[in-house]
TILUMGU-220994 format. One record per residue: y, x, z of N, C-alpha, C in turn; residue in one letter. Coordinates in steps of 0.02 Angstrom, whole numbers, padded with zeros to 5 digits, always signed. Layout:
YXZYXZYXZA...
# end
This chain:
-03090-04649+00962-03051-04594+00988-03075-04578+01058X-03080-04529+01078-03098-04492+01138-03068-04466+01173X-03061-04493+01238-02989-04491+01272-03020-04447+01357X-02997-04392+01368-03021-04352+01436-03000-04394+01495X-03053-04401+01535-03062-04458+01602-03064-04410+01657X-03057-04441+01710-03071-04415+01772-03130-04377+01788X-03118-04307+01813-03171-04260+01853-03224-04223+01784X-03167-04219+01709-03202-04200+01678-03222-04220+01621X-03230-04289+01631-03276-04333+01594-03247-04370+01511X-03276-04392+01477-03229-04381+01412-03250-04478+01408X-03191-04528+01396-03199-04601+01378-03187-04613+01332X-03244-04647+01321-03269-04677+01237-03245-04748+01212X-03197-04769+01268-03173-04844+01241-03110-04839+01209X-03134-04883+01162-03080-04904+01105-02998-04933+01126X-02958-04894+01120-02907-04972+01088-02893-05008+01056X-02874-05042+01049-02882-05110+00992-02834-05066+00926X-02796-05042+00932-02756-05018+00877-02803-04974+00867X-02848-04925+00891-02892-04851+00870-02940-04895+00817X-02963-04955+00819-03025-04971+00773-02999-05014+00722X-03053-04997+00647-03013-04986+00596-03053-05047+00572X-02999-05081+00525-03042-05161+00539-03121-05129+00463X-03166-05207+00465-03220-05183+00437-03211-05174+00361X-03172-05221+00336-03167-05246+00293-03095-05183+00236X-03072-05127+00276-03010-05114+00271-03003-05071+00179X-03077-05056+00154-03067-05018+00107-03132-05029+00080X-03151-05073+00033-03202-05092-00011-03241-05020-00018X-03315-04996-00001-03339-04942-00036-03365-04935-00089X-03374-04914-00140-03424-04918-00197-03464-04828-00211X-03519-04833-00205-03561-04759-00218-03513-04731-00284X-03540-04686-00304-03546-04632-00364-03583-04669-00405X-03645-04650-00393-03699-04689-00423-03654-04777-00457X-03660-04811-00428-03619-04869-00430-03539-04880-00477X-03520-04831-00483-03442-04829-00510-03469-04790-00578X-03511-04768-00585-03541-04738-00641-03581-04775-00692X-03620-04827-00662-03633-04898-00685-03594-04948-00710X-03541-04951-00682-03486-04984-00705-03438-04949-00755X-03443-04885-00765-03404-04883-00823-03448-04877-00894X-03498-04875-00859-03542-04841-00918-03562-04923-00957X-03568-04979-00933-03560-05065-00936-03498-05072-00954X-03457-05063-00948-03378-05067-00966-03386-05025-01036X-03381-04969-01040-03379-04936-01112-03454-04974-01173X-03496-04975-01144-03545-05023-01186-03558-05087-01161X-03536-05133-01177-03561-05210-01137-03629-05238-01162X-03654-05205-01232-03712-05212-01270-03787-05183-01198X-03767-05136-01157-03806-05086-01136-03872-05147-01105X-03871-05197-01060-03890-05241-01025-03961-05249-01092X-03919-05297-01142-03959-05320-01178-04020-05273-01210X-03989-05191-01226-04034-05151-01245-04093-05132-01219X-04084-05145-01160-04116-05112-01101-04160-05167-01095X-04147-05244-01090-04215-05295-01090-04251-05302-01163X-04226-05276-01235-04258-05283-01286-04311-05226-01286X-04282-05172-01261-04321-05103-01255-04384-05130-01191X-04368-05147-01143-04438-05168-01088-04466-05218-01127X-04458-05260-01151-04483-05302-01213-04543-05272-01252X-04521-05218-01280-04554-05172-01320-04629-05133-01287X-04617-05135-01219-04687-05094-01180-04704-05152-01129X-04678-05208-01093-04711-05226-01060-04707-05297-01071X-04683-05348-01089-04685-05399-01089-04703-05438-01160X-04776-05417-01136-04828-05404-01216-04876-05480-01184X-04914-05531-01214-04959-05558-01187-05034-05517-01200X-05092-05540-01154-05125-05505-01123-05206-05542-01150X-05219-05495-01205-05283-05533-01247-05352-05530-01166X-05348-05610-01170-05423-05605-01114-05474-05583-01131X-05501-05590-01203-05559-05567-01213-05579-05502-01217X-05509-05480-01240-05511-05379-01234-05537-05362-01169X-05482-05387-01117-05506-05353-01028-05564-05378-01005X-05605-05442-01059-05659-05459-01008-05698-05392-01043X-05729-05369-01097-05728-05339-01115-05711-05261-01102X-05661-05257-01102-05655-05192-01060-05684-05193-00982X-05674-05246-00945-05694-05256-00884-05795-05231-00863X-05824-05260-00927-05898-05263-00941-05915-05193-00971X-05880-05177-00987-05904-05099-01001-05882-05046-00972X-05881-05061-00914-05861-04992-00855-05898-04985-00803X-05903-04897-00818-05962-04873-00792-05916-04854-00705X-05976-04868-00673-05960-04853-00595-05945-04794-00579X-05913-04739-00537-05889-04693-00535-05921-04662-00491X-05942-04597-00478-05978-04569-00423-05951-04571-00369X-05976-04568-00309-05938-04557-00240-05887-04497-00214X-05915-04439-00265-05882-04386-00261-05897-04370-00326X-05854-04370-00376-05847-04361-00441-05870-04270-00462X-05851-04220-00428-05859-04158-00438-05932-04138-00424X-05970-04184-00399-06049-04145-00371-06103-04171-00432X-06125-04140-00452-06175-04134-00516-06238-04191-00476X-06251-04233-00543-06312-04277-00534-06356-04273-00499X-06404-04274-00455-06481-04255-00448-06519-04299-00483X-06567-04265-00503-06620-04307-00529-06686-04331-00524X
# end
């Protein structure tokens, strides 16, 4: 609260009753309260969601393919758009 001081001047100190304790009203986003109901109406949702990343990334990783792929790649020009010389 901002309280008018002497010769003008406007004071910025608190009183102990003006400040509002930290703790006084839990916040939660939009974002966040929207998560929670949407977990509340499906409790399944969690699990779907790690069987589905399952599905694209947590694949094991054939070595002999990437050495392989690794050995057959061609080097890239320095500037890809400028035609060969020969």
């Amino acid at each position: 609260m901002c309280r008018p001081a002497a010769r003008g001047r406007l004071d910025f100190r608190f009183a102990p009753t003006d400040a509002m304790p930290f703790f006084w009203k839990p916040y939660t986003s939009d974002v966040t309260a929207f998560i929670d109901a949407m977990k509340a109406k499906k409790p399944t949702l969690e699990d779907e969601q790690r069987r589905g990343r399952s599905l694209l990334w947590d694949r094991r990783i054939d070595l002999s393919a990437e050495k392989d792929n690794d050995e057959s790649r061609v080097p890239q020009q320095p500037y890809v758009y400028q035609t060969r010389q020969r």
